[in-house]
C-alpha positions in Angstrom: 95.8 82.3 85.6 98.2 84.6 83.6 97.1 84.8 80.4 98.6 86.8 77.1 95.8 86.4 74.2 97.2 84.7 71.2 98.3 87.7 69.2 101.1 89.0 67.2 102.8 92.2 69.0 106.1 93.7 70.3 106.9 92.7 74.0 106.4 96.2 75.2 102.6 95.7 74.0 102.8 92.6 74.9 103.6 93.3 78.6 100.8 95.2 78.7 98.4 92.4 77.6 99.8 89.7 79.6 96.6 88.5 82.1 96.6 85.8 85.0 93.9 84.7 85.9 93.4 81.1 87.5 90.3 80.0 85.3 89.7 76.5 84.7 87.3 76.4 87.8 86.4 80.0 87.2 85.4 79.9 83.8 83.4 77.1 84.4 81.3 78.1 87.3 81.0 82.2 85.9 80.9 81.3 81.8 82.3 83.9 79.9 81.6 86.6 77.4 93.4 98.1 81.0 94.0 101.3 81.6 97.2 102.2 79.3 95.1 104.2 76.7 94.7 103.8 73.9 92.6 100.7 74.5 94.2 97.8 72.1 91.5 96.0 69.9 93.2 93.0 68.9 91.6 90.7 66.0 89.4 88.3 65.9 91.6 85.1 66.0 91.2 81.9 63.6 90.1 78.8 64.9 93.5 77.0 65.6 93.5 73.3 63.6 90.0 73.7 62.1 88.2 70.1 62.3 88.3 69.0 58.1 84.9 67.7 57.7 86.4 64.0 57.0 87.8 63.7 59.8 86.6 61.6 62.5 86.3 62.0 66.2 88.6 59.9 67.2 91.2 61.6 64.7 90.2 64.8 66.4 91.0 63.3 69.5 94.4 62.5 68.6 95.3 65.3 67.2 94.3 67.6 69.9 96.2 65.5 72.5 99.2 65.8 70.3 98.8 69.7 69.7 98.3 69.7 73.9 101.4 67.5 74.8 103.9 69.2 71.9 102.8 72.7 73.0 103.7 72.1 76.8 107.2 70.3 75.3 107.9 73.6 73.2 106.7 76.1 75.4 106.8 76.0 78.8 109.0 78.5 79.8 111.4 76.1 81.7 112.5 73.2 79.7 113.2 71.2 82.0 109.6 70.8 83.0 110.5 71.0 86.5 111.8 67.5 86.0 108.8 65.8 84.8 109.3 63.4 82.1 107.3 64.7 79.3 107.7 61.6 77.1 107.2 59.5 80.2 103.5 60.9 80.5 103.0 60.9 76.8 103.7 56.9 77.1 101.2 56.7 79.9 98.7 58.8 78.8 98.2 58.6 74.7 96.8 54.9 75.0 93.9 55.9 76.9 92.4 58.1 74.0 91.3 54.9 72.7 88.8 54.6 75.3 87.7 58.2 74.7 83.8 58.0 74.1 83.3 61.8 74.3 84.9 65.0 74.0 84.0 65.7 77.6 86.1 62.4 78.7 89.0 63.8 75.9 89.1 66.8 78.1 89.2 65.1 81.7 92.0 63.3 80.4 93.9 66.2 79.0 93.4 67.9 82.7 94.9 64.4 84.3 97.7 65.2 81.7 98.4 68.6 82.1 98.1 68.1 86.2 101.7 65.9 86.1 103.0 69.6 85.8 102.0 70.4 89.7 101.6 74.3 88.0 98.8 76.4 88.1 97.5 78.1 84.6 97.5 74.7 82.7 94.1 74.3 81.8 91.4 72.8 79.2 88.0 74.9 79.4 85.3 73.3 77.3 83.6 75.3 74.6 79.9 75.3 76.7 82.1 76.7 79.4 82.8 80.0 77.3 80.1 82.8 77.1 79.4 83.6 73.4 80.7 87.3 71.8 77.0 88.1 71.0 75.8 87.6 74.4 75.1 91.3 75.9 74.6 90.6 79.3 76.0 87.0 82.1 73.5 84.2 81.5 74.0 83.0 85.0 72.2 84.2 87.9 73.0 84.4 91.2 71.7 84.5 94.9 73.9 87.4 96.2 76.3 85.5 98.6 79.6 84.1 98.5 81.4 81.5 100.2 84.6 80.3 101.9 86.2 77.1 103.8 86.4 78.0 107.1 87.2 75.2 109.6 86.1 72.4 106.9 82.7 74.1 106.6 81.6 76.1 103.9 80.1 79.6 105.3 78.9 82.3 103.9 81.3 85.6 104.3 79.7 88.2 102.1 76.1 88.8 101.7 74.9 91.4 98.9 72.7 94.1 100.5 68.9 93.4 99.3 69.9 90.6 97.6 67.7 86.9 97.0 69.8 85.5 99.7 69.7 88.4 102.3 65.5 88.7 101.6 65.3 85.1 102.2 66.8 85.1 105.7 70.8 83.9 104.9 73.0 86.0 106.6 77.1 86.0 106.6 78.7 83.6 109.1 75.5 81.2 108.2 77.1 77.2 106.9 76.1 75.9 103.9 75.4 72.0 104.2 72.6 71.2 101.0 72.4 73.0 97.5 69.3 71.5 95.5 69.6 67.9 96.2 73.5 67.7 96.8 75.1 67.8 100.7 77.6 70.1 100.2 80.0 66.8 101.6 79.6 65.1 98.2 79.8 68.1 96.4 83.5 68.8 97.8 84.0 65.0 98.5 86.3 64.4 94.8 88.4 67.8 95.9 89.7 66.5 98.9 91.6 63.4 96.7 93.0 66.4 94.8 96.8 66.4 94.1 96.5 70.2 94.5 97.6 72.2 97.2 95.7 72.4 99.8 95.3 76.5 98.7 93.9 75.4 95.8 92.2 72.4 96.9 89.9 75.0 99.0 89.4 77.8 96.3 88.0 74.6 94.1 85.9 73.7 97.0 84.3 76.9 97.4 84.0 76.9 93.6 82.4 74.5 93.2 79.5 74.7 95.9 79.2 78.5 94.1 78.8 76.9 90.9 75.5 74.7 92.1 74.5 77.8 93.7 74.2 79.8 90.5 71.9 79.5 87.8 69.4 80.6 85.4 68.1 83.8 86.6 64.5 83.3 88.1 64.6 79.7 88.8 65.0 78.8 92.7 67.5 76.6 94.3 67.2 75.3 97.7 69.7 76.0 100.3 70.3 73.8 103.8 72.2 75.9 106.4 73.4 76.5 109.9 72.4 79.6 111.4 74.3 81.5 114.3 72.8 78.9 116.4 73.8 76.1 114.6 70.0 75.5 114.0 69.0 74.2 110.5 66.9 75.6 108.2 65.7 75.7 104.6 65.4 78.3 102.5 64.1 78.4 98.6 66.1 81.5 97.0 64.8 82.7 93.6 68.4 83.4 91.3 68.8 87.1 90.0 70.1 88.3 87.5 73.8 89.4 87.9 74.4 93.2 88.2 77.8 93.6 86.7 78.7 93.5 82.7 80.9 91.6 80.4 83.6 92.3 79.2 84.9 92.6 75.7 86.7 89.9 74.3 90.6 90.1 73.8 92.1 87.6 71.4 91.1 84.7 72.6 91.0 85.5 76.5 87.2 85.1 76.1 84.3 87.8 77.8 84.4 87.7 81.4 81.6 88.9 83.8 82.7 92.1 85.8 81.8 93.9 88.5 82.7 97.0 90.4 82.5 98.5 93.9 83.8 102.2 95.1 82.5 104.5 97.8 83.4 106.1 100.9 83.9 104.8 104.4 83.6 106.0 107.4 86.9 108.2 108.9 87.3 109.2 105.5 88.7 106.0 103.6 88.2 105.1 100.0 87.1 101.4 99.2 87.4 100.2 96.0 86.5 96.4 94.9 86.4 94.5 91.8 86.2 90.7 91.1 88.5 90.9 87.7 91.3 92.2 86.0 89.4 92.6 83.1 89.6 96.0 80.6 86.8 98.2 82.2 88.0 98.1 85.3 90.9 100.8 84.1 88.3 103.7 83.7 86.1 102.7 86.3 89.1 103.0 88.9 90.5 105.9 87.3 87.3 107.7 88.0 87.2 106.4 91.7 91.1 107.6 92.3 89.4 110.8 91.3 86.6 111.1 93.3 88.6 109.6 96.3 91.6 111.7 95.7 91.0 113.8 99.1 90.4 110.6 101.3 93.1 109.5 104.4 93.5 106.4 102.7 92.3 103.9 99.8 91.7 100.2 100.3 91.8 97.6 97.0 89.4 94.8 98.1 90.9 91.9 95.7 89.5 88.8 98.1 88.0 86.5 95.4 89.6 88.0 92.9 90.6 85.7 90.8 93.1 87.9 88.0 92.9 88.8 84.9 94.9 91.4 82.5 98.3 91.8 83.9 98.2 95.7 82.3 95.5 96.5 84.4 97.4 96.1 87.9 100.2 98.2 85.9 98.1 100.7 85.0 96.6 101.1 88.4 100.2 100.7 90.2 100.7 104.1 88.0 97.7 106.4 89.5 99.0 105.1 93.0 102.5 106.3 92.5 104.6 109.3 91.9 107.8 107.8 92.2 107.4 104.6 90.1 109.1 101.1 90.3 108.3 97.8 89.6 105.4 94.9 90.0 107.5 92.6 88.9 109.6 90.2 86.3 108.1 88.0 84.1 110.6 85.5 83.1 110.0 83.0 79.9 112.3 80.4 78.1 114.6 82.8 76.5 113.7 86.1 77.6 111.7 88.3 80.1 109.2 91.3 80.3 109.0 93.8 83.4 106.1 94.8 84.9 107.5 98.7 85.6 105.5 101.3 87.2 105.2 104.7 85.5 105.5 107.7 88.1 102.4 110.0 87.5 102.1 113.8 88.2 98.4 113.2 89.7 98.6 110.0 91.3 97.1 109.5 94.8 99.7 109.4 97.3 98.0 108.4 100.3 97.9 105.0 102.5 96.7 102.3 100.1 95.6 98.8 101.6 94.6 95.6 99.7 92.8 93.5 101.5 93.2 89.7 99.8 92.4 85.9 101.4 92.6 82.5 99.5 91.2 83.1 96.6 92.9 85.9 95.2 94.8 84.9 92.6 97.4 85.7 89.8 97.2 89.4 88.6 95.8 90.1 92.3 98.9 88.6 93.5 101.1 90.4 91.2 99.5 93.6 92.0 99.5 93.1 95.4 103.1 91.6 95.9 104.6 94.2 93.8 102.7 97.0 95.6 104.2 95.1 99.0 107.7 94.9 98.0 107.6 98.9 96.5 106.6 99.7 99.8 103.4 101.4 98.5 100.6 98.9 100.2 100.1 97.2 103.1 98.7 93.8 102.8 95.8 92.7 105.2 93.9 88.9 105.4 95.2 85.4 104.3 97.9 84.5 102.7 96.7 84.2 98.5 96.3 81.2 96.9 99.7 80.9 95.4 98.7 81.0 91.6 100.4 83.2 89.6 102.2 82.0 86.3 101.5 84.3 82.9 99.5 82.2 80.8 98.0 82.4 76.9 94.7 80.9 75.0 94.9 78.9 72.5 91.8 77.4 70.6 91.5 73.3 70.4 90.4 71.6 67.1 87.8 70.3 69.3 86.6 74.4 70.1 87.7 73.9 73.6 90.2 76.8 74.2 93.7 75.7 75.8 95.0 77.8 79.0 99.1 77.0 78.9 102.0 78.9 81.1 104.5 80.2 79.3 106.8 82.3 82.0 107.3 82.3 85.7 106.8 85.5 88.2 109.1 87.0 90.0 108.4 90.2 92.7 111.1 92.7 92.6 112.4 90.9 95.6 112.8 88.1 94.0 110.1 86.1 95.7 108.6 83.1 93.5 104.8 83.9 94.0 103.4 80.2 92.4 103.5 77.8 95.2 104.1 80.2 98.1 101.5 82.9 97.4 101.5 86.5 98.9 102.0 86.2 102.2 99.8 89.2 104.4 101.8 92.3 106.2 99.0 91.8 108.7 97.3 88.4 109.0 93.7 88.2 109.8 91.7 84.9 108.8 88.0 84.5 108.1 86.2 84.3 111.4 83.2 82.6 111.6 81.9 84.4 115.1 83.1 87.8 113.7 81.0 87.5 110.5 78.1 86.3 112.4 78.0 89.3 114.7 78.0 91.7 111.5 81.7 92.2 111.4 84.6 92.0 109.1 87.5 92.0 110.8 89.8 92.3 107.6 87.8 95.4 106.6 88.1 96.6 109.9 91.9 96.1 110.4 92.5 97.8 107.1 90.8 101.0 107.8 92.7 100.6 111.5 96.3 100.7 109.7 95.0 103.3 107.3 94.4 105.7 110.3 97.8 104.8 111.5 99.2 105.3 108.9 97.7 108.7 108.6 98.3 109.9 111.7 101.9 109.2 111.4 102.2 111.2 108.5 100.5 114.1 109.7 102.6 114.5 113.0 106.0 114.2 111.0 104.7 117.4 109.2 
């Protein structure tokens, strides 16, 4: 999603908040809690439409529908809706609130609603779905693995070292067919009827299996799944506890859990990963440009990566850059914000890759389209998922918090990113028989060009 927390601010500050992240699905299966110093703390933000304690549920319900429906009318940054007729679905949709018995059924109709846009970043995310403020570390555990749709199977493509997962015999390239007491077929089954794309309909997917996966740290979850010799086993896997942190809270773009890879690869090359834009990350990658600085080349591992703070991809666009340029345009109803690119005196000036696949989204996409189009990055994996529309948070009278779009994106080509998503400089798809022989290929192709890419350099001098 792209996301600007609901506060009060210039639009060069502004720019510098602005986050996309794509988050209904990834809010709900990780529940929540830049560099460009100084870091902003932004207020704590009033409950938008406090509930009077009179008022019933069902006058709740209405008036959160109405403040839903009127803000995509007055907001959306085209006002045409892309030609969808906004009364239209009022008409069709407001008479089913009657048969509202729940603020969960309130919100699955509001999703219905808001998914007659066909646009990413227009989301309802229920309170439970939201990790408190006072929470110091993720509630949710984890098994070490994560997961892709490869083929129409769900298989396992990256496998923490000593994790739960890795003691208990699961392995990358393994398929995932059971979680618990759920085939992973009827856990994807409702996805496939999806109006989505089919980009998105397969980040959901793998979403959702991840989301049964997880769980309270030190209970155990049973996984069914395929080995290399399409043998099945079972395997009971005790959930840890996640190893990253959370991240403060800004506005009301709620805490998200972050983690953060960097070391040194073989042939000299710098790796860097991170699963979220989120504020930390700016000193953490700071510090790894700076231990890295005398590498033949950096790579930005952003597959999975879902976004986050728009600043951050600015502010690390700066430290890879002594010339500067531009990320991108951000373009809303009446006016528009550029994502510019500072030039820096101590930037690292070597190769960069990124290495990104189907479920990078939003401020990966920004970051890595506008690092394509500058020239600065070569882009390695599968094309992203084609989610990438600046989006705010506003808070529900129901406590649920409201994700809305409120510009487009633009590289500084002038390529549309929603829809079409960042399309690779050097394709290489997940590969089932390469992850099961303890390869991966992307990485592998990345630190190939890298080298290239060096060596070209050093026989012009």
């Amino acid at each position: 999603m792209t996301l600007i927390p609901k506060i009060k601010m210039k639009k060069p500050v502004l720019a510098a908040l602005v986050a996309l992240i794509l988050t209904a699905n990834f809010l709900a299966q990780n529940p929540v809690r830049q560099q460009t110093p100084p870091p902003l703390q932004p207020p704590q933000q009033p409950v938008v439409g406090a509930v009077p304690p009179t008022e019933s549920s069902s006058e709740v319900w209405q008036r959160t529908f109405d403040i839903v429906w009127r803000t995509v009318r007055d907001k959306h940054f085209d006002p045409t809706l892309g030609g969808v007729d906004w009364e239209k679905i009022r008409q069709q949709y407001q008479p089913q609130i009657s048969e509202v018995k729940s603020d969960a059924e309130l919100y699955r109709l509001l999703q219905r609603m808001l998914g007659e846009l066909h646009q990413s970043h227009f989301n309802i995310i229920p309170p439970e779905a939201v990790i408190a403020d006072n929470v110091a570390e993720p509630p949710t555990g984890g098994i070490g693995i994560e997961v892709r749709m490869i083929g129409g199977a769900v298989v396992i493509v990256r496998l923490e070292s000593a994790s739960t997962a890795e003691t208990a015999g699961l392995r990358a390239g393994f398929i995932v067919k059971q979680v618990g007491d759920k085939t992973v077929e009827s856990l994807i089954a409702p996805l496939t009827k999806s109006i989505q794309t089919e980009a998105v309909k397969k980040l959901q997917m793998a979403r959702r299996v991840m989301r049964e996966i997880n769980g309270e740290p030190g209970t155990t979850v049973k996984i069914v799944y395929l080995d290399g010799k399409d043998q099945t086993h079972t395997a009971n896997v005790t959930r840890a506890k996640l190893k990253g942190e959370l991240s403060p809270r800004l506005g009301n773009f709620p805490p998200q859990y972050t983690e953060f890879e960097s070391k040194r690869l073989a042939g000299n090359i710098g790796y860097i990963r991170f699963n979220i834009f989120t504020t930390p990350i700016s000193d953490k990658v700071r510090a790894a440009l700076t231990e890295l600085r005398d590498t033949d080349g950096i790579i930005f591992d952003l597959r999975g990566n879902p976004g986050g703070v728009a600043g951050i991809a600015n502010g690390i666009a700066n430290r890879l850059s002594d010339k500067g340029g531009l990320l991108g345009t951000m373009k809303m109803r009446t006016s528009e914000v550029k994502f510019a690119v500072f030039p820096q005196t101590n930037a690292y000036t070597g190769p960069v890759a990124i290495l990104i696949d189907g479920l990078s989204a939003s401020t990966s996409e920004v970051f890595s389209s506008g690092m394509q189009d500058m020239g600065r990055a070569v882009i390695v994996g599968e094309t992203s998922v084609g989610a990438c529309l600046p989006s705010v948070f506003e808070k529900l009278p129901t406590g649920a918090l409201f994700q809305f779009a409120i510009a487009d994106f633009k590289t500084p080509k002038g390529i549309l990113i929603e829809g079409r998503g960042v399309i690779p400089d050097v394709e290489v798809k997940w590969n089932r028989a390469s992850l099961l022989a303890g390869r991966d290929a992307q990485l592998e192709t990345a630190i190939e060009r890298l080298a290239q890419s060096r060596q070209r350099e050093r026989s012009v001098k």
